[in-house]
N, C-alpha and C positions, 0 to 999 in steps of 0.2 A: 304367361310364364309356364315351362314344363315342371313339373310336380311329379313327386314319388310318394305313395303312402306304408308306411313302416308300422307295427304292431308292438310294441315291448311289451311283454307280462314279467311280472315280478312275483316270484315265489323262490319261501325259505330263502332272502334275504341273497336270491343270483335273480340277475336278469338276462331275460333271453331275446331276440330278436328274430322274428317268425322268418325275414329275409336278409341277407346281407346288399345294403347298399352297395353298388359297383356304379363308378363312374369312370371317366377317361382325361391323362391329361388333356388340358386346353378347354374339356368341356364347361360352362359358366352361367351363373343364373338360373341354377337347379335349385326347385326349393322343395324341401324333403320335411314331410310330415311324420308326425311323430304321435302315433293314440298309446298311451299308458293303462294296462289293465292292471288290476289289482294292489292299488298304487296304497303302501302300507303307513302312508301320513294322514294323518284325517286333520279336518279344517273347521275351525269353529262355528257352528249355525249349520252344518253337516255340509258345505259348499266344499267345491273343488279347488284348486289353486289356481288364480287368473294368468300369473307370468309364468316365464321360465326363462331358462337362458342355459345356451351348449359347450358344455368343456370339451373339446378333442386336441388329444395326445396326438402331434405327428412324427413321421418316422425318425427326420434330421432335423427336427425345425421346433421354436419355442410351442408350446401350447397357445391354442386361438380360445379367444373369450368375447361369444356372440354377445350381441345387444341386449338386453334383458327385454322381452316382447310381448305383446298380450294372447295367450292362448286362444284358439279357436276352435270352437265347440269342443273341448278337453283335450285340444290336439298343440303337439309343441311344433312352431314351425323355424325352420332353418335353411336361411338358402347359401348355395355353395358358389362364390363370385368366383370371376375368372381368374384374377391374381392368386388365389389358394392352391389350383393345382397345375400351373403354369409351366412348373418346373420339373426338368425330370427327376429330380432326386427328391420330390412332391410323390410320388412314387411308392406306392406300397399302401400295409393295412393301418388302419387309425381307430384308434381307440378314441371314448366319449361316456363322457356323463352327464347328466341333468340338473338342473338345480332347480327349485322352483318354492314361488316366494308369493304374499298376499298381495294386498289390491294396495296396500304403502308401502312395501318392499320391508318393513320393518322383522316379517318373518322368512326363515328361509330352513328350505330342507335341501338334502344330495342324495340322490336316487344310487345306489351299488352302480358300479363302472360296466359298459358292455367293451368285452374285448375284441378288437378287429369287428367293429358293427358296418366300418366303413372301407372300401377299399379303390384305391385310384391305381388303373394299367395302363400302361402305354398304347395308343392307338396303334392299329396298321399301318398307318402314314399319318403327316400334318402337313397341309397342304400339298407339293407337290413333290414332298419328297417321298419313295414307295421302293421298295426292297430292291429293286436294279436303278441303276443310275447310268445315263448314257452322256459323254461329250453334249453341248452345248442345250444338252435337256433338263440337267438335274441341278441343286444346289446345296451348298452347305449350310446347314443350319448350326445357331449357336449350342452347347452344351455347356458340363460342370468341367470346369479347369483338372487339367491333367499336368501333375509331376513328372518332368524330363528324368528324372535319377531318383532312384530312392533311397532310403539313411545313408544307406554304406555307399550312396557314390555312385551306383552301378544302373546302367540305363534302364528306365522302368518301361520293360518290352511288354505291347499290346496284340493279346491274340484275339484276332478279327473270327467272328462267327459269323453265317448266314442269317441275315435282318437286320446284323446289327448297321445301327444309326453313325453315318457319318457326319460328324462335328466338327467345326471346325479348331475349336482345342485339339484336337486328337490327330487332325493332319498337320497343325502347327508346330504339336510336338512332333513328328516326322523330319520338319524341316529345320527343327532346330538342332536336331541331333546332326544332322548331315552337316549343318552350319559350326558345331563346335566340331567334329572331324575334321571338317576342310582346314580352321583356323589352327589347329592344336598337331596335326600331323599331316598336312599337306604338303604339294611342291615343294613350300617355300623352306620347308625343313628340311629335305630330302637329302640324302648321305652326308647331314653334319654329325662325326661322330668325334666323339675327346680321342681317340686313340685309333685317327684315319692313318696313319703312318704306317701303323703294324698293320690294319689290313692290306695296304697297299704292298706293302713286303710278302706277303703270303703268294707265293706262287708255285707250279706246277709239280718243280721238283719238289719242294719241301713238302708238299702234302705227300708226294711220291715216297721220301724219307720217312715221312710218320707213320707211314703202312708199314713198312720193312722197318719197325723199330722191334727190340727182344722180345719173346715172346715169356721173360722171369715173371715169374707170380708175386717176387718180394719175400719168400717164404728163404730163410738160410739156411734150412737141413737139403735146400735142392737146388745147392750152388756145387759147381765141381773142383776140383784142387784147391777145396779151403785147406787153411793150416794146422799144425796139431797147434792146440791149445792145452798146458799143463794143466789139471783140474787139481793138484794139490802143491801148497808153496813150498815144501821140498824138494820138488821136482825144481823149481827155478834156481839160478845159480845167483849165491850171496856175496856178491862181489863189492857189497857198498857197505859190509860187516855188519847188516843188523843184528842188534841183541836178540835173543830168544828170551820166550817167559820166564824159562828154566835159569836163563843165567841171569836176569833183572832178581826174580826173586832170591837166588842166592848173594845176590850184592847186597842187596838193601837187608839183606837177614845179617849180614856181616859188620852192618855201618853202626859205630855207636858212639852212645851220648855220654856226652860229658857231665858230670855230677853240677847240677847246679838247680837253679827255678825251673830250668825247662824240662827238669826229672821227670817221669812217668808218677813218683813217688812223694814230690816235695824237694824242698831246698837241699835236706839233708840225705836224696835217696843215690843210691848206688849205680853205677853205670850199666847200663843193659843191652840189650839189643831189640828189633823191633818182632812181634811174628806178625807175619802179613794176613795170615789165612784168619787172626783172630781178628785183626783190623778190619779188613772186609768184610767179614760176619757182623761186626760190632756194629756196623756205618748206618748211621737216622738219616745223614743227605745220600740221594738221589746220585751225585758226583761219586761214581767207584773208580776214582783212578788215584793218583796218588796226592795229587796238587787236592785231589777231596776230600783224600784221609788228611791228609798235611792239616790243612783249614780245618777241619772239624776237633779232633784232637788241641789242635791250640785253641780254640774256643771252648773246651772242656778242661784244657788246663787254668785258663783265665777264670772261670766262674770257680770252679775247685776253692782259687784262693777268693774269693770274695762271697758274700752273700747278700740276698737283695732284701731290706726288709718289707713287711707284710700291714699294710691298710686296712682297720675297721670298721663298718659304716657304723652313724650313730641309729641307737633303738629307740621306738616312744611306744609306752602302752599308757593306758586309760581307764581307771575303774570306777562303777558310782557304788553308792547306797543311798535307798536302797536303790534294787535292780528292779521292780517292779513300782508303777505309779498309780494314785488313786481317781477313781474320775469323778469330774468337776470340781477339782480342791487345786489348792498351791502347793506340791508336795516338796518337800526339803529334802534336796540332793545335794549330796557329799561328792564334786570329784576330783579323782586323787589321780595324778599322772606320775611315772616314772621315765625319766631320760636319762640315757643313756649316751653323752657324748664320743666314747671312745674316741677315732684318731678326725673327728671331725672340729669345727674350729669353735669360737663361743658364741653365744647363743645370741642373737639379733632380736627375734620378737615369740613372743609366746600367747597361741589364742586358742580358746576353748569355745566353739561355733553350735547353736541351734538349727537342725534343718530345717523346721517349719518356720523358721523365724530369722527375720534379718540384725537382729540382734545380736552382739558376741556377751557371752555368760563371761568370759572373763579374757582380760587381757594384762598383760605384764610379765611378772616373773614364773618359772615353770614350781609354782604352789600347788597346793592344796588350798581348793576352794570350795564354798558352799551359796548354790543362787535355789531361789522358787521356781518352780516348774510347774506350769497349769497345762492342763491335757485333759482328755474327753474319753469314753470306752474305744475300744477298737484302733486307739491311736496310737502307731508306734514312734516314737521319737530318736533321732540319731546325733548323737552331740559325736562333735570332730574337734580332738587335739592337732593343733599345729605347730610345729616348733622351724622357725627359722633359723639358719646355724652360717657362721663365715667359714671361709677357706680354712683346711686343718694346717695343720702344721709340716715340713716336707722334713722325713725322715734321711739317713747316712746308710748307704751300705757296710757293710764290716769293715771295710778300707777304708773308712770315711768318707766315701763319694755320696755327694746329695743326691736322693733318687727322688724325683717328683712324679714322675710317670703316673703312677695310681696314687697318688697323696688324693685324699675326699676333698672334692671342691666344695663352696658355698651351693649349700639348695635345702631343701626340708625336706621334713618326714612328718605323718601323721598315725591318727590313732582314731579308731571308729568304736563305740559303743551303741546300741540299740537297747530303747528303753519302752515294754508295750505298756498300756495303759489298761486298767479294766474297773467295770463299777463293780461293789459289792453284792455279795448274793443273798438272801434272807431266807430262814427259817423259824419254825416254834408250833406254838399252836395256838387256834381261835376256837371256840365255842361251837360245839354241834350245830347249832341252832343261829349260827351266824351265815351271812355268806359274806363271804372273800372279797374283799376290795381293799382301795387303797388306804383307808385308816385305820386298817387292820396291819400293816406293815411297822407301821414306829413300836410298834410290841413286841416284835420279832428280832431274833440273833440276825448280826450281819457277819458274814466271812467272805474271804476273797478265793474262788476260784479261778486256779489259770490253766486248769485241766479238762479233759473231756469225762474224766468218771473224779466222782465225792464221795466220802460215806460220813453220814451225821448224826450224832447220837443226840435224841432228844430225853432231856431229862421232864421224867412225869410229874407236872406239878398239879397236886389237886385242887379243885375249886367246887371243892361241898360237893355235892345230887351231879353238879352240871359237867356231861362227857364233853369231850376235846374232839379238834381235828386235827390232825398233823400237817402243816403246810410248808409246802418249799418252791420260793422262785429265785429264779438266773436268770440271767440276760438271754434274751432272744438267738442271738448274734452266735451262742454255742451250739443252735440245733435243739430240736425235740428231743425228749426223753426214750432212749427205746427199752431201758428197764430199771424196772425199779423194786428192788428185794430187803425184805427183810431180815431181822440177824438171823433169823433159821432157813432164806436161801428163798423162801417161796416168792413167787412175782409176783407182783401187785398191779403194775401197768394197765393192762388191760379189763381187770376184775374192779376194782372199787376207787377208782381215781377219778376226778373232776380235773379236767383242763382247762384253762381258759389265759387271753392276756391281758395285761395291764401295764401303761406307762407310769415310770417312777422317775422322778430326778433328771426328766430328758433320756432315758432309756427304757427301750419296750422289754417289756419280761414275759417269761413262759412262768404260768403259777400252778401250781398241781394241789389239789387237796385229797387229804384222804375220805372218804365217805363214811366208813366206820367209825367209830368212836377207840380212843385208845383207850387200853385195859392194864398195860402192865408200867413198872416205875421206871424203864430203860426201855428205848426202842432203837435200835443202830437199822437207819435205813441205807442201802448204797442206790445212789443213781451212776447210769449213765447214760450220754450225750450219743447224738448221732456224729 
């Protein structure tokens, strides 16, 4: 069997290939060796890898996946059959990579890809066909399928160069195109035309006629003995007695009303005359002729006497107490709704809804109620009034006429309050001599803040010989301390303060002691929060 030997080195994670394999269509039973240097897998008991097997990427075609095989003397071998590059669109460069696995396939490695390590060209001839072809010498061989037309329809024309391979797809398509010509506009079609009558009428003289036709451009300033044409309608003669503006408007200035409803005035106003020049000034529609002014006018005399009455919607507000809740407890909320039906109809259903909760706090009449509320730090709570309402009532215009147009239909209104939650904050003092934990807390004041800055006055109580510490902790959930002053303004933060945290009650605290001992009977300390 004919054999090719190939060298791969592998460094910094590229492999290179010392020669690029070149073979030829049709060529088969080429077996290509393969020695790996610096191969960057190591094998257990310091041994090399016994198998391997060849991934190659081809140009048009699936990926091929050799046999898995036994290496020889550290060489990977590969042979290339005939069916592999058989075909010309087999053709081109091919990529490859290696895999390689122990003596029970149970391990395996993949060597980095070589790009184009492999390449297959078309021979100068295959068997007897060779760059000139003569009458009863040469012959067609098969090829890849060629497209008579391409997307759009249009014949896909083949430009022939010097070597190229005559196929027999490629003269096929030659003849099939000749073959749809002949069928689609041949003979058999030949002078069938929808409108064979009028070319048969076409003859010598009339073409003779169309030459000697005017030589007019269609332009009318370069026609000769046009007419005058009057350019102002006074110049034309009024023989059909139209009115002029001037005498319309003196009529209708002259024409007048008789005292009644349809007065400018009311029932009881006096006979007038019209002016025009204010009417068409006055005019809201778009219609400036008189049948416009006419119609807009009696529509302004109609509304004059009536008037349309005016629809309500109904209100709902929503208040508690308190407005702040305690955390971890059942806190007792008051709340108290205000509705305001105005022109809406009566009242259908009324409910007061928990957002974290699928529970309704109350349902029935629009009261005042009082339910338990349990909530946690950090938690804001949203109660929703709802009030459902019927159809209002439909009001009269001033004539009596019933107008329902905007009368308020059956629908609801609601009412949102927001309720946050917060644990308590503790201060006081411990013992110099103590340090700070949590059973130092039930000794200490608790207060509730809902702010970023406090100030707290601690009252000095004494205890004989033994100095104090000043301590104050918050919930976590507000941020670090960035100061902390005394009532004469000096900062303390950073000079004599212990930080540290501690869980209390299910919430984490920020606790600060002071390090010195307190001296005087009133200390007003201010922090604030980040």
């Amino acid at each position: 069997m004919i054999y090719l030997e190939r060298t791969i080195t592998i460094s910094n994670n590229n492999a290179t290939l010392n020669e690029q394999v070149v073979l030829y269509k049709g060529d088969k039973n080429v077996e290509i060796k393969f020695l790996i240097r610096n191969n960057p897998f190591k094998y257990k008991n310091n041994n090399n890898p016994t198998y391997a097997q060849l991934i190659i990427k081809r140009p048009s075609a699936n990926p091929i996946f050799s046999e898995i095989v036994e290496m020889v003397n550290g060489r990977v071998l590969f042979i290339v059959t005939g069916h592999m590059i058989d075909e010309l669109k087999e053709c081109g460069d091919y990529d490859f990579q290696i895999r390689m696995f122990n003596d029970d396939h149970s391990s395996r490695a993949t060597m980095v890809p070589i790009t184009a390590g492999i390449t297959i060209k078309e021979p100068l001839c295959e068997g007897d066909v060779i760059n000139a072809g003569y009458v009863d010498s040469a012959r067609v061989v098969d090829g890849d399928n060629v497209d008579l037309f391409d997307d759009e329809g249009n014949y896909n024309k083949t430009t022939w160069a010097g070597g190229d391979l005559i196929t027999a797809q490629r003269m096929n398509k030659i003849e099939d195109a000749l073959y749809e010509v002949n069928i689609n506009s041949g003979a058999a079609f030949a002078h069938e035309h929808d409108n064979k009558d009028i070319l048969d009428s076409i003859t010598e003289e009339r073409i003779q006629s169309w030459e000697n036709k005017s030589s007019f451009d269609g332009d009318y300033n370069n026609l000769i003995n046009k007419p005058t044409i009057p350019s102002k309608v006074s110049e034309l003669e009024n023989d059909s007695n139209y009115a002029t503006e001037s005498e319309l408007t003196e009529a209708i200035n002259n024409i007048e009303l008789t005292p009644g409803p349809q007065g400018p005035e009311g029932p009881q106003g006096p006979a007038g005359t019209f002016d025009v020049d204010a009417i068409f000034s006055n005019l809201e529609t778009t219609d400036k002729t008189i049948i416009g002014a006419i119609n807009e006018l009696f529509r302004r005399i109609i509304s004059a006497h009536d008037v349309l009455p005016t629809y309500t919607q109904p209100t709902l507000s929503l208040s508690v107490e308190p407005n702040i809740l305690i955390h971890n407890k059942t806190n007792n909320v008051m709340f108290t709704p205000s509705f305001t039906a105005n022109d809406a109809g009566a009242v259908i259903d009324y409910k007061v809804l928990q957002s974290n909760s699928t529970s309704c706090i109350h349902e029935g009449e629009v009261i005042q109620c009082e339910r338990g509320v349990y909530a946690k730090h950090g938690e804001e709570i949203t109660f929703t009034a709802v009030v459902k309402y019927e159809n209002g009532p439909v009001k009269n215009t001033a004539n009596g006429v019933p107008y329902p147009d905007t009368s308020i239909k059956a629908g609801e209104v609601t009412a949102n309050v927001t309720i946050p939650c917060y644990a308590y904050s503790y201060y006081g003092f411990i013992s110099e001599y103590d340090t700070f934990d949590a059973n130092d807390i039930m000794n200490l004041k608790e207060v509730l803040h809902t702010s970023k800055e406090a100030t707290l006055y601690y009252d000095f109580i004494s205890a004989g010989n033994v100095p104090l510490k000043t301590v104050y902790m918050y919930p976590s959930s507000f941020g670090k301390l960035t100061s902390i002053k005394d009532y004469n303004g000096f900062e303390y933060l950073d000079v004599s303060i212990a930080h540290s945290t501690i869980e209390f009650n299910g919430v984490q605290y920020n606790a600060y002691v002071m390090i010195d001992a307190v001296n005087t009977e009133l200390s007003a300390w201010k922090f604030i929060y980040s």
